[in-house]
C-alpha positions in Angstrom: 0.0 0.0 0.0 1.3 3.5 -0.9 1.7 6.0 1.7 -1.1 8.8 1.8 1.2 11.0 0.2 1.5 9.7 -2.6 -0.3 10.9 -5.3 -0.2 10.3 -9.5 1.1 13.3 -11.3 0.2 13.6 -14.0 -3.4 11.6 -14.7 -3.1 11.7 -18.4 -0.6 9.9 -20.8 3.5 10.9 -19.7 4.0 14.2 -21.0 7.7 13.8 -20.3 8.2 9.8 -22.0 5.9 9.1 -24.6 7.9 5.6 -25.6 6.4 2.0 -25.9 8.6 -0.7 -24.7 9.7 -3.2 -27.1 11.6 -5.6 -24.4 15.0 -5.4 -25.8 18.0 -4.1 -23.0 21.5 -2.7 -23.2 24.0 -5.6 -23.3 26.0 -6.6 -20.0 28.4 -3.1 -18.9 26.7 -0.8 -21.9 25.9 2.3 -21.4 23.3 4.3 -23.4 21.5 7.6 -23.5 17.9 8.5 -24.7 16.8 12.2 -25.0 13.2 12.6 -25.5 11.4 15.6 -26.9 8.2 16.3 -27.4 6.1 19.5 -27.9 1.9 19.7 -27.4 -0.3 22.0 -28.9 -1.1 23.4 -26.1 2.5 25.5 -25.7 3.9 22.5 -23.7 7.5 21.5 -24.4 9.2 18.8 -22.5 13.2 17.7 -22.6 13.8 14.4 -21.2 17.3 13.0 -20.5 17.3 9.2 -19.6 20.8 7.7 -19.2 20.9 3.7 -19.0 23.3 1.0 -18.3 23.3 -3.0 -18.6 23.6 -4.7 -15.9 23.2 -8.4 -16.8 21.8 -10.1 -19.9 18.4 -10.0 -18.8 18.6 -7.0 -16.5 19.0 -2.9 -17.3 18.5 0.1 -14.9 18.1 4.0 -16.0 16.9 6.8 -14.8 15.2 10.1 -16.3 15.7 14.1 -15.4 12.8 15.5 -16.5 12.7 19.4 -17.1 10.5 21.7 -19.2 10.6 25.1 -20.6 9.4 26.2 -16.7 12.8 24.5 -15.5 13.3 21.1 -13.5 10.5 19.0 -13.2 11.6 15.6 -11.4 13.4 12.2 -11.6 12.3 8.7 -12.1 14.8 5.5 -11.2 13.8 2.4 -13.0 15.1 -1.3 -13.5 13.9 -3.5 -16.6 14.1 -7.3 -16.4 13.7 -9.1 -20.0 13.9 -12.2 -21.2 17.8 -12.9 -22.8 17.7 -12.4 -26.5 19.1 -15.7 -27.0 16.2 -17.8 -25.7 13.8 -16.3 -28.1 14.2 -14.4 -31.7 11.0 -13.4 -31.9 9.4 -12.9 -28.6 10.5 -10.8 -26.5 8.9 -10.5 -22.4 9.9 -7.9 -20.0 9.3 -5.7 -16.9 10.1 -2.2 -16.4 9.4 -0.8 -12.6 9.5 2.7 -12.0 9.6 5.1 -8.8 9.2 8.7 -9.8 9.3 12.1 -7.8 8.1 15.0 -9.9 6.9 18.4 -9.1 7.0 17.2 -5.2 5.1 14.1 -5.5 6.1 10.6 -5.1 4.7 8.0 -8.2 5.3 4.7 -9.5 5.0 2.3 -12.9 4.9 -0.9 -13.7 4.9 -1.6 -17.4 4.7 -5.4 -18.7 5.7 -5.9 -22.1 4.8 -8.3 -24.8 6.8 -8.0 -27.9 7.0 -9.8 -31.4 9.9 -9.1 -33.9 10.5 -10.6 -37.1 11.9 -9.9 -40.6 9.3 -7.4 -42.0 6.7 -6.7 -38.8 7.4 -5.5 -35.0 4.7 -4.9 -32.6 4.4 -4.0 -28.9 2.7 -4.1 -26.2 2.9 -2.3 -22.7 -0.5 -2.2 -20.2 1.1 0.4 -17.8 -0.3 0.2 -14.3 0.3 3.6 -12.6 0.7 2.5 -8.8 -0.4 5.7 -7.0 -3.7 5.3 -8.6 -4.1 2.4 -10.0 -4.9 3.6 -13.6 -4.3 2.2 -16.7 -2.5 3.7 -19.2 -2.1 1.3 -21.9 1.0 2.2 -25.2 1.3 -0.1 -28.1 2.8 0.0 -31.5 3.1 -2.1 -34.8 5.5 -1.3 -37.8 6.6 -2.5 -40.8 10.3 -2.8 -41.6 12.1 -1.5 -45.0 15.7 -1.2 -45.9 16.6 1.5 -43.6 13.9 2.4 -42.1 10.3 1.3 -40.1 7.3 3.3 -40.0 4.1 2.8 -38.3 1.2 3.4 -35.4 2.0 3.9 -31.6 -1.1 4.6 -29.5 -1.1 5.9 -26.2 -3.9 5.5 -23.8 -4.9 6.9 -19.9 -8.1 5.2 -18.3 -9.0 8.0 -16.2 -11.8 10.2 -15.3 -10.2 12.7 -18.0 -9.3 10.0 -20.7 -7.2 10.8 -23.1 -5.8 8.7 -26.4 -3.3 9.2 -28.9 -2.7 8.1 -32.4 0.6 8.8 -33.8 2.2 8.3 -37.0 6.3 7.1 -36.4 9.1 6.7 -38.0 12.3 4.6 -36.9 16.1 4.2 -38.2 17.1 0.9 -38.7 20.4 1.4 -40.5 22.7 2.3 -37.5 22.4 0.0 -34.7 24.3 2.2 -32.0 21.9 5.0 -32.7 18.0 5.3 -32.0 16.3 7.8 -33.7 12.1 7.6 -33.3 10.0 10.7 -35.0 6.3 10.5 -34.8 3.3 13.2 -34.2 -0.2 12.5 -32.4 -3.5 13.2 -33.2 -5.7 12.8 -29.8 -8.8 11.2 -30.1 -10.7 12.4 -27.7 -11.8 16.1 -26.2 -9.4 16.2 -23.1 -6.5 15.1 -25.5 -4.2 17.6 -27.1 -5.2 18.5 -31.0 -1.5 17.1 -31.7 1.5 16.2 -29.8 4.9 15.9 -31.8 7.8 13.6 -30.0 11.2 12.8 -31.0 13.7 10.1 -29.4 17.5 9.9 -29.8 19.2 7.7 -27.8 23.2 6.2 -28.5 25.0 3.1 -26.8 28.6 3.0 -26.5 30.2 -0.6 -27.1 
């Protein structure tokens, strides 16, 4: 049980990661680094730094510094248990477990994920529990891979008494595997949603 204090954030979908898991980790002792943008049509513009490191085959932990054009915002620690590349090709299982404390409030996450990944198709899937309230906030995505590149649909979801749902159209390198690059812009589907939401990811390993 969460102490009185603790209360959800933000009710509607993560204005400071809006990502969908796809189960895959940084390899034993690899560091990596994810910066996350995205801008709403509403004026609000988020920069997210999330720094991660391996620490076993099957186990990664990170953490994000979240700020905003009004300054700092807060910090979640996280540790993501998946399943070791090498047992399956195609399906991939995972955990990610979050504790966050932003704009004076302690919150929490945890995010199964389902994954399937082959030649031409990869889809996702992640039914987010947030733990302060007990919401869900449910992200999936399905592409289609070509020679470089993928493209395809994320959706984003809060079950809340302000729902709100996003559609976005994505894009994804695929030509340099040391470097993430994800592009994509929202279209909310329902009236407390933002008209449109654009987000960018880059993120880098080192070997």
């Amino acid at each position: 049980m969460w102490p009185a204090s603790i209360v959800l954030l933000v009710v509607a979908v993560d204005p400071f990661e809006i990502q969908v898991y796809d189960g895959t980790a940084n390899a034993p002792l690899r560091p990596g680094l994810e910066v996350h943008t995205n801008v709403r049509r509403s004026g609000e513009v988020h920069l997210t730094f999330e720094p991660s490191f391996g620490i076993t085959r099957w186990l990664e932990v990170g953490g994000y510094v979240e700020t905003s054009l009004h300054g700092f915002e807060g910090v979640k620690l996280r540790a993501k248990l998946v399943t070791p590349a090498s047992v399956d090709e195609r399906w991939r299982l995972g955990l990610n477990v979050e504790l966050a404390y932003e704009r004076g409030a302690w919150g929490g996450e945890l995010r199964p994920i389902i994954a399937f990944e082959s030649e031409r198709w990869a889809f996702a899937l992640n039914p987010i529990v947030d733990l302060a309230e007990g919401t869900l906030e449910p992200a999936a995505s399905a592409a289609v891979k070509l020679k470089w590149i993928s493209v395809g649909l994320e959706y984003y979801g809060s079950w809340s008494s302000a729902p709100e749902h996003y559609l976005y159209e994505v894009v994804n390198l695929l030509a340099v595997d040391w470097l993430e690059l994800n592009v994509g812009i929202g279209e909310g589907l329902t009236p407390d949603s933002d008209p449109w939401v654009l987000k960018t990811i880059v993120g880098v390993s080192w070997p």
